[in-house]
C-alpha positions as CSV (number, residue, x, y, z in Angstrom):
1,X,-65.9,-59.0,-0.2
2,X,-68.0,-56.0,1.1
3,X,-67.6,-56.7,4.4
4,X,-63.9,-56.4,3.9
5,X,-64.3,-53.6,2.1
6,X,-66.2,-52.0,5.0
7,X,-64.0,-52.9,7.6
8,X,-61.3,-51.6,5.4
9,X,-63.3,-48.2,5.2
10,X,-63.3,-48.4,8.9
11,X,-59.3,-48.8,9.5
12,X,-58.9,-45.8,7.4
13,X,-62.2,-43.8,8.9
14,X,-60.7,-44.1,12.4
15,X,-56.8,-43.6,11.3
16,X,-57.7,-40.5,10.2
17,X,-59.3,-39.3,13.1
18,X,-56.8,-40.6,14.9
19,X,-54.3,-38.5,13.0
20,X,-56.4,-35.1,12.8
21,X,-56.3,-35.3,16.1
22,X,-53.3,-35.1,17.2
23,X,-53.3,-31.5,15.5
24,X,-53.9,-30.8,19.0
25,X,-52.7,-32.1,21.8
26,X,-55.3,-32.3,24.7
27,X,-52.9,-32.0,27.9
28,X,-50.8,-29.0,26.4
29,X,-52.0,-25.6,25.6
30,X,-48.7,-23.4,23.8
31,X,-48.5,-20.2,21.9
32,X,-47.8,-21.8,18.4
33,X,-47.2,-18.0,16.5
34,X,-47.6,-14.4,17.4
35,X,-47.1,-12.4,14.2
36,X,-48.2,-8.9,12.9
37,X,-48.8,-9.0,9.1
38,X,-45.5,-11.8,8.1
39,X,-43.4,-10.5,11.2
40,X,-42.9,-12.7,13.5
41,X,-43.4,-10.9,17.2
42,X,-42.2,-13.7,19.3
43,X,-38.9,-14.2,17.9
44,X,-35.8,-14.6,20.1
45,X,-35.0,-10.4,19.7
46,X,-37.7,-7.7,20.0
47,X,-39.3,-7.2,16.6
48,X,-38.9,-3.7,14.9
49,X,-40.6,-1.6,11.9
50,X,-44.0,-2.7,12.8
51,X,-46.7,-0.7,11.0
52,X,-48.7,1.6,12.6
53,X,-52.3,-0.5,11.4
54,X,-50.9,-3.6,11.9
55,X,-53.2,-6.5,13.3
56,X,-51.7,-8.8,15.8
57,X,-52.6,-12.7,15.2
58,X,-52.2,-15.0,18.2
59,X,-52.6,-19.1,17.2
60,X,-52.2,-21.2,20.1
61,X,-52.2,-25.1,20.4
62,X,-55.7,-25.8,21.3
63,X,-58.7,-23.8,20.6
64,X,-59.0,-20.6,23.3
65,X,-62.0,-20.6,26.1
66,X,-63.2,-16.9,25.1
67,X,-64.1,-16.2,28.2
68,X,-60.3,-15.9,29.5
69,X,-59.7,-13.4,25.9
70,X,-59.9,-10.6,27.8
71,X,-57.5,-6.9,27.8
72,X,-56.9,-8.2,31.6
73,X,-55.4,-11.6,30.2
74,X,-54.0,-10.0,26.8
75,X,-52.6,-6.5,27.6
76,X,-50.7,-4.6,25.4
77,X,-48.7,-1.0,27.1
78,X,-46.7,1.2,25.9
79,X,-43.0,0.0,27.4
80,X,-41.9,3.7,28.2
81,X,-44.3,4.4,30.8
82,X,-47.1,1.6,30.9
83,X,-49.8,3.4,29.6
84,X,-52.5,1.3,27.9
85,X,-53.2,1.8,24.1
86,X,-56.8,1.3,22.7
87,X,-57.4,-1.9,20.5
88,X,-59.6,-4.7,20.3
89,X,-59.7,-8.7,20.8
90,X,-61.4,-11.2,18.2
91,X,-61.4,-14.7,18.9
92,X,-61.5,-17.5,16.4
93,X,-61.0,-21.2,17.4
94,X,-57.5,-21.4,18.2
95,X,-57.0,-17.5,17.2
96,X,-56.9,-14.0,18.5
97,X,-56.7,-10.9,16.6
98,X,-55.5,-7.7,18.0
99,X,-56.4,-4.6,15.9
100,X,-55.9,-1.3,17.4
101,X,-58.6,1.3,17.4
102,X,-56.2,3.8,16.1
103,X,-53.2,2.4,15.2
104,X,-49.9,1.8,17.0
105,X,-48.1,5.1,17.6
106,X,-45.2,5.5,15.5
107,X,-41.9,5.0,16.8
108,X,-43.2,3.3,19.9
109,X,-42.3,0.2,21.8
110,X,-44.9,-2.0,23.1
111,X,-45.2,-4.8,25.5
112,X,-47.9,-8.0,25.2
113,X,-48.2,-9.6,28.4
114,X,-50.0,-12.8,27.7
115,X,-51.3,-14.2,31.2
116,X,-51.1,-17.3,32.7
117,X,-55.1,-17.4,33.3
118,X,-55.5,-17.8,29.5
119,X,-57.4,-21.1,29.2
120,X,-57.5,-23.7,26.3
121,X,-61.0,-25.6,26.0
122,X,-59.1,-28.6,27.1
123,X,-59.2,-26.6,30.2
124,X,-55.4,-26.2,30.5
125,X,-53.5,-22.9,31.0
126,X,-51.4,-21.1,29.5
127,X,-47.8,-20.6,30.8
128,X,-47.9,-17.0,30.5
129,X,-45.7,-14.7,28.6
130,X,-44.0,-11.3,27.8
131,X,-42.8,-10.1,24.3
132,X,-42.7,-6.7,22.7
133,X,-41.9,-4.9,19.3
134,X,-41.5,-1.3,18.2
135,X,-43.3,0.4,15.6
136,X,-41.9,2.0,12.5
137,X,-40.5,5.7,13.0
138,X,-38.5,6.8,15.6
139,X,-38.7,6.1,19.0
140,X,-39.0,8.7,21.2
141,X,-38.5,8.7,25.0
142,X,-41.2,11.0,27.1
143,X,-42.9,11.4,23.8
144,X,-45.8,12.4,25.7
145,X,-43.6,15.5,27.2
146,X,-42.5,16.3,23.8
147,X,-43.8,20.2,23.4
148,X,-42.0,21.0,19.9
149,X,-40.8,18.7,17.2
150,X,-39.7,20.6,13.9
151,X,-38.4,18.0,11.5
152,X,-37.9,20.0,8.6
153,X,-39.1,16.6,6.3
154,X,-40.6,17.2,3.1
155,X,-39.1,21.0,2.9
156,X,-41.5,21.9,5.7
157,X,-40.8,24.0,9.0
158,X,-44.2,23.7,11.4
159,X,-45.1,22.5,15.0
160,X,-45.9,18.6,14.1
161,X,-46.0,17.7,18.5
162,X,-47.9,20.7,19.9
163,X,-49.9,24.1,19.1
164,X,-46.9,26.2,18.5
165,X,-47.5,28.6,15.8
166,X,-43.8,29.3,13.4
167,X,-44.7,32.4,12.9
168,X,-41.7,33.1,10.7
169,X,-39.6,31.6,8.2
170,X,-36.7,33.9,6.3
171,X,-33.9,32.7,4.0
172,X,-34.3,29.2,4.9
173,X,-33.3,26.8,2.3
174,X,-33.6,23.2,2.2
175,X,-30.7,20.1,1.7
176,X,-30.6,16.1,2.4
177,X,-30.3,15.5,6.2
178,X,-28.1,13.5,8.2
179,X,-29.5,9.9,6.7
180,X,-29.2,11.7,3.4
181,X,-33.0,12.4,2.9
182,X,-33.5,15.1,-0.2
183,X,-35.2,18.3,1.5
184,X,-35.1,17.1,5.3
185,X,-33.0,19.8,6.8
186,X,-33.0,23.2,6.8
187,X,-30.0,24.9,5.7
188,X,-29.1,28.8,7.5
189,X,-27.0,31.0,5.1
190,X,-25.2,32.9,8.0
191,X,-26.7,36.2,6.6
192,X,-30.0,36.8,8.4
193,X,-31.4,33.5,7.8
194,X,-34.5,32.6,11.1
195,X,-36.5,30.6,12.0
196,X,-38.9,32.0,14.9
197,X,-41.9,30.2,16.8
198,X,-44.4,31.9,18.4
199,X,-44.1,32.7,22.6
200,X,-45.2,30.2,24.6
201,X,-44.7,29.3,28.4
202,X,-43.9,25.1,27.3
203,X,-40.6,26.8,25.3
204,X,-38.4,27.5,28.9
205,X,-40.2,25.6,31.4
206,X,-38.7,25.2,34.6
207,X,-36.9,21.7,33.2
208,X,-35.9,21.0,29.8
209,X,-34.6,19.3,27.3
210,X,-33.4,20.8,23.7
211,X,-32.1,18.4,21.5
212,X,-31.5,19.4,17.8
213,X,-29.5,18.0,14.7
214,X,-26.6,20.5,13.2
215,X,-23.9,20.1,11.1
216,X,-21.5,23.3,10.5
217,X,-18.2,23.5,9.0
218,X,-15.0,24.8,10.7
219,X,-14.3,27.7,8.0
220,X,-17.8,29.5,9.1
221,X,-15.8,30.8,12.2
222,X,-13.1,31.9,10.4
223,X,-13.9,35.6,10.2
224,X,-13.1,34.8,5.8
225,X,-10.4,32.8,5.0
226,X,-8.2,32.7,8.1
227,X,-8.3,36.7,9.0
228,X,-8.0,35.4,12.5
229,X,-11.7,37.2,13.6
230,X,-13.1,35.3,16.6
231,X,-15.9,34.5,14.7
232,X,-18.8,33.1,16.6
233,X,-22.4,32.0,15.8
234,X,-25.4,31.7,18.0
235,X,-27.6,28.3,16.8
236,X,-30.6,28.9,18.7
237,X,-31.8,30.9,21.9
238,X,-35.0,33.1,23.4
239,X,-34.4,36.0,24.9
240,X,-30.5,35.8,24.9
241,X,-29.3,35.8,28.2
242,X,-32.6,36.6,29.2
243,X,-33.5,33.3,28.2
244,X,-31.5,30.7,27.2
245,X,-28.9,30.9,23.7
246,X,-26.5,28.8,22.3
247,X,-22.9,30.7,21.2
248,X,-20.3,28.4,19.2
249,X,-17.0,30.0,18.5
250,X,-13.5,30.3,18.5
251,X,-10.9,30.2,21.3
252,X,-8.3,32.4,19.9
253,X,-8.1,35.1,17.3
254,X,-5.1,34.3,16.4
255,X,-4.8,31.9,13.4
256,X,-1.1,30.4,14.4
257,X,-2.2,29.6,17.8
258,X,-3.3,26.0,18.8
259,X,-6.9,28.0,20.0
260,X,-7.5,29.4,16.5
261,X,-8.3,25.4,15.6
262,X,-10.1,25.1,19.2
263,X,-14.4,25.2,19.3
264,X,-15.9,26.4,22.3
265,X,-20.6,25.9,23.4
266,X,-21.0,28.5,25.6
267,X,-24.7,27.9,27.1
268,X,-26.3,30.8,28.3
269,X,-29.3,30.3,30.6
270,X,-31.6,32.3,33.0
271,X,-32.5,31.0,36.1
272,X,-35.0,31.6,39.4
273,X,-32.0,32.3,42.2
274,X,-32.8,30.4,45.2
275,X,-29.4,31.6,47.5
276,X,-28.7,33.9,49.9
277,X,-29.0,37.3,48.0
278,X,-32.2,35.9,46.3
279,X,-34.0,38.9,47.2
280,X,-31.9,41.6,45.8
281,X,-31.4,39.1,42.4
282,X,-33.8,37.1,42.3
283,X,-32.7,36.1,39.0
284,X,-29.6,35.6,36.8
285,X,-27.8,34.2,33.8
286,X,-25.7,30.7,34.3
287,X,-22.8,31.1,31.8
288,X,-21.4,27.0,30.9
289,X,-19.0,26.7,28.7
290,X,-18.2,23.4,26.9
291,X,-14.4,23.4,25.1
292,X,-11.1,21.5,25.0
293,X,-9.1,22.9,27.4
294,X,-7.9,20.8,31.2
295,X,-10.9,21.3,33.3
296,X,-10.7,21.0,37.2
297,X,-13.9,19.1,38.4
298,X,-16.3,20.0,41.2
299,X,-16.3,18.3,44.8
300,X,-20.0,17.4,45.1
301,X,-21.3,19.2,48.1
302,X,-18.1,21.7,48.4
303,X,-18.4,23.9,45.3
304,X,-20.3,24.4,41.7
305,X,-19.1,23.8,38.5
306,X,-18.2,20.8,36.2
307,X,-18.4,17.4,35.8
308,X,-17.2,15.9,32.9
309,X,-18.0,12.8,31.5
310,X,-15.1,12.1,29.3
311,X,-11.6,11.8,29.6
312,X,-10.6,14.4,27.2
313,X,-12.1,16.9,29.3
314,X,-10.9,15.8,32.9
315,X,-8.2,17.6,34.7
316,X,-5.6,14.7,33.9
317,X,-4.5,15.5,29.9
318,X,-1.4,16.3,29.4
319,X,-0.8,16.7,26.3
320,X,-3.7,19.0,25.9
321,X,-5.8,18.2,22.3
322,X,-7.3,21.6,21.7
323,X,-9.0,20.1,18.7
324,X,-11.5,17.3,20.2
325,X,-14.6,19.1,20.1
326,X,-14.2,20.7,16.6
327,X,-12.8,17.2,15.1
328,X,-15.7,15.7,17.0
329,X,-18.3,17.7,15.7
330,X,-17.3,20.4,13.0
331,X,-18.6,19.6,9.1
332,X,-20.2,16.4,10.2
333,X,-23.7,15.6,11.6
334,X,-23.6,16.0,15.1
335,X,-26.4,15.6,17.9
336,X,-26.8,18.3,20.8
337,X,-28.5,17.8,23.8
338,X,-28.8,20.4,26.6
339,X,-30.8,19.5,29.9
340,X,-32.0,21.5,33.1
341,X,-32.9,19.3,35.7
342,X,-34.8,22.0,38.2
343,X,-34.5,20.0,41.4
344,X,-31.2,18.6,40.9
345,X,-30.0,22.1,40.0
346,X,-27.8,20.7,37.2
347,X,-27.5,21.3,33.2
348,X,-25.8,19.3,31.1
349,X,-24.8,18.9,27.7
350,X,-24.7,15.7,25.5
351,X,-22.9,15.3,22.4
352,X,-23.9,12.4,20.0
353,X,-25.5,10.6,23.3
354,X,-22.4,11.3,25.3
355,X,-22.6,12.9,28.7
356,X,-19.9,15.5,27.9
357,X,-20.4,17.4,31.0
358,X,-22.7,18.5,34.3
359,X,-22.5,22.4,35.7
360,X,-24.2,22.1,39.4
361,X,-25.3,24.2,42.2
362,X,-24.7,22.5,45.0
363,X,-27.2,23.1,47.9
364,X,-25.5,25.2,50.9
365,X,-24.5,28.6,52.0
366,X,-24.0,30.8,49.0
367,X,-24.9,33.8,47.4
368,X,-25.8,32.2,44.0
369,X,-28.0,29.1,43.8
370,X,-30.1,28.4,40.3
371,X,-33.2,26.5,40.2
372,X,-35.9,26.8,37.4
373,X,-35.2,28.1,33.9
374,X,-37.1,31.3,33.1
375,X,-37.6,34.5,31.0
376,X,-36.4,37.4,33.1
377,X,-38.7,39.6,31.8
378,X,-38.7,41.8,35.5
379,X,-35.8,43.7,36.3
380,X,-34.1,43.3,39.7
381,X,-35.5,46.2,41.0
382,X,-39.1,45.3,39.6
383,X,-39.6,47.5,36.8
384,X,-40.2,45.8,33.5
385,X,-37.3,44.7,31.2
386,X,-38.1,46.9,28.1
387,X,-37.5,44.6,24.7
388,X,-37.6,41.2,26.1
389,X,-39.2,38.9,23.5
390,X,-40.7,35.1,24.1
391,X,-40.4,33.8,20.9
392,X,-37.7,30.8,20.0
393,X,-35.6,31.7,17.4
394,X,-33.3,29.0,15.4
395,X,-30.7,30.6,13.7
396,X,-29.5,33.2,16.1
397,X,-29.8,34.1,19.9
398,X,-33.1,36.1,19.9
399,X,-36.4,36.6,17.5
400,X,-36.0,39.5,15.5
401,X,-38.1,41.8,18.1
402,X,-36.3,41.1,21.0
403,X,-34.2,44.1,21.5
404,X,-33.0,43.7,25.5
405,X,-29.7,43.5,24.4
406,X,-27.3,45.0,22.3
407,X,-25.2,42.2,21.3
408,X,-28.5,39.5,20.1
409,X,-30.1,42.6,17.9
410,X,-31.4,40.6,14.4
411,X,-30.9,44.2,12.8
412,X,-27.6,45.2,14.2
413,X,-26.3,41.7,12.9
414,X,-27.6,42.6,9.3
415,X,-25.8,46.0,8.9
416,X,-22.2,43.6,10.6
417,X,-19.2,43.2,8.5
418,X,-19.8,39.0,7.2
419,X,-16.3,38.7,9.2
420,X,-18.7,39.2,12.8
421,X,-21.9,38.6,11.8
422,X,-23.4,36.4,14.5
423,X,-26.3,34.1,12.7
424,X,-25.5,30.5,11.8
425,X,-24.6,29.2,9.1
426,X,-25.5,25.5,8.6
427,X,-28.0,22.9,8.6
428,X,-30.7,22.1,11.9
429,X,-32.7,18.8,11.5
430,X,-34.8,16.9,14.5
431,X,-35.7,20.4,16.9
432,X,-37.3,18.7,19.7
433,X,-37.6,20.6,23.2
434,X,-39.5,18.1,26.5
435,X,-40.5,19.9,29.4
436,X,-38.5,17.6,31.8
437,X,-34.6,16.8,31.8
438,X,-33.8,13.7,29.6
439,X,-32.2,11.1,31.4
440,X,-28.9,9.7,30.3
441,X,-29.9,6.8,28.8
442,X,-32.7,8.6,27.3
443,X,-30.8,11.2,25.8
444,X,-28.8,7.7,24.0
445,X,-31.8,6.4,23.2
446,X,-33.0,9.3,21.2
447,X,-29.4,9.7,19.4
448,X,-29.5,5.9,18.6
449,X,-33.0,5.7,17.3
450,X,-32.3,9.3,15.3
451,X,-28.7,8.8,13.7
């Protein structure tokens, strides 16, 4: 009876070694799970709303040689521009943690390239793999180029992406922003209110990109209940048309005309000539204008001007809808996007992600030929412009020193009638200026990952 007892013991000794092993398979080594916290990072789509601290657990099939866990054999980039990000690598038996050194930028997206020279300790590979996931926040594309970021979160207007100094706040109040967030937009009162930063070189660099939240309502370009003034507002600028503004208006004074109902972006923007007559002007303002009306496209390479890049705004409408940017855009959150692309010569404007347009000056024989944007703060003749001031202002076209001109004087506009009083009235959320031109897709990336 014992020795059937033993032998019994036996049977039951070796089943479940037989069965413990098979836990692990000796001619396959796998990624069983790749998981941050309870998300799961190999999933069939890219995971999102990773934390920032999160540790990254790898658990493969078979236990891991550690000499293969190595950055080169576990890399982990940012997926915008390859750039590696600091963490570090633990292994475990059949684990590796990945903890970063100082946590996962927000609104980032990552790739993990797992290599194929990742060994099991029964001395089989790995197959090699690529996955990634993007951290909680919002993405941003050329983050790294981002010079200025005002969010306006948490009733608060300040630099949070660079060294700028706001070195003014007046009459700003605050309201929910465009996702409905209590406090997280600032709100202009049409009456003086400003918002100035400090000068700085990085705020009109040769290329840019300006992209801002706004949302305005038809009736503030009324002149007061439908007196027919052309009521326009500037949302932004530095230096006027010294600089660079942004004017939104009217198209007609007259309240029974279809243009009364029709909203114009005019886009003001100095610029380094590079034509024929460079010499004797060596720079000038680019008026653009964005509106409703037929538009007659450029020939690339025989002359400047537009191209559009919607329908509505092509040369082919017939009937004309004078309302499609102000039903687009008026008393709603919209998203603006202006770009100067130096070497291409171009600006454009985006609305909502949208390529509405491209103004180019084509390389050739001609007189007028734009290139970098700048502060013209020399006159043509090279005396020094008297009253030309750096500083970004939100809310009109010009800081409140800036005295060049006669049309963007802060103190002029206070004394106005409120029928042509020129400061906007609205709400900004999401200021963000890059110093290089946004791509397309880029510019729809940001409006995606921000709406």
């Amino acid at each position: 009876m014992k020795k059937l007892n033993v032998l019994i013991s036996m049977v039951l000794i070796s089943g479940f070694a037989f069965f413990s092993g098979c836990d692990k398979t000796p001619d396959t080594f796998t990624l069983e799970s790749l998981t941050a916290g309870d998300i799961n990072l190999a999933g069939v789509t890219a995971a999102t709303d990773v934390p920032g601290d999160a540790v990254i657990k790898a658990v493969f099939s078979y236990d891991l040689d550690p000499a293969t866990v190595t950055k080169a054999n576990i890399a982990i980039t940012l997926t915008e521009d390859g750039s590696a990000v600091d963490y570090t690598l633990a292994t475990g038996g059949d684990s590796v943690m990945i903890t970063p050194t100082e946590g996962w930028p927000d609104g980032s997206q990552f790739t993990i390239d797992l290599s194929s020279n990742i060994m099991g300790m029964n001395e089989v590979a790995y197959a090699g793999n690529s996955l990634s996931f993007r951290t909680s926040g919002i993405f941003v594309p050329q983050k790294d180029l981002q010079v200025l970021f005002i969010s306006f979160d948490n009733e608060t207007i300040e630099d949070e992406a660079g060294t700028h100094t706001v070195t003014e706040v007046l009459d700003v109040t605050f309201e929910a922003d465009r996702r409905g967030t209590a406090g997280s937009a600032g709100y202009f009162d049409g009456e003086g209110s400003i918002v100035e930063v400090g000068a700085a070189d990085d705020l009109i660099s040769g290329s840019i990109t300006y992209s801002v939240w706004f949302k305005t309502a038809l009736t503030n370009y009324d002149g007061g209940s439908g007196t027919g003034y052309p009521q326009t507002r500037f949302m932004f600028g530095l230096g006027a048309e010294r600089g660079y503004f942004l004017e939104m208006g009217r198209r007609s004074n007259d309240p029974t005309s279809d243009g009364f109902q029709e909203i114009f972006y005019k886009l003001g923007s100095n610029h380094v000539n590079v034509g024929n007559n460079a010499e004797a002007v060596p720079e000038a303002t680019a008026w653009t204008e964005l509106n409703s009306q037929i538009n007659v496209n450029f020939e690339a390479g025989v002359q400047a001007g537009w191209s559009y890049g919607v329908d509505q705004l092509l040369n082919t409408n017939d009937p004309l809808n004078r309302t499609y940017l102000s039903d687009m855009t008026m008393n709603k959150w919209t998203h603006f996007v202006w770009t100067v692309d130096a070497n291409a010569q171009t600006k454009t404007i985006y609305i909502n992600g949208t390529k509405m347009g491209t103004f180019q000056w084509h390389d050739g024989d001609a007189d007028w030929l734009f290139a970098d944007l700048s502060l013209k703060t020399i006159n043509n003749d090279g005396s020094t412009a008297p009253g030309v001031d750096g500083a970004l202002a939100l809310g009109f076209a010009a800081s409140r020193a800036n005295t060049a001109t006669g049309w963007a004087m802060y103190d002029t506009n206070l004394t106005n009638p409120a029928e042509s009083k020129k400061f906007f009235k609205g709400s900004l959320d999401q200021l963000r200026i890059f110093s290089v031109p946004l791509t397309d897709s880029e510019v729809q990336m940001l409006y995606d990952n921000e709406k």
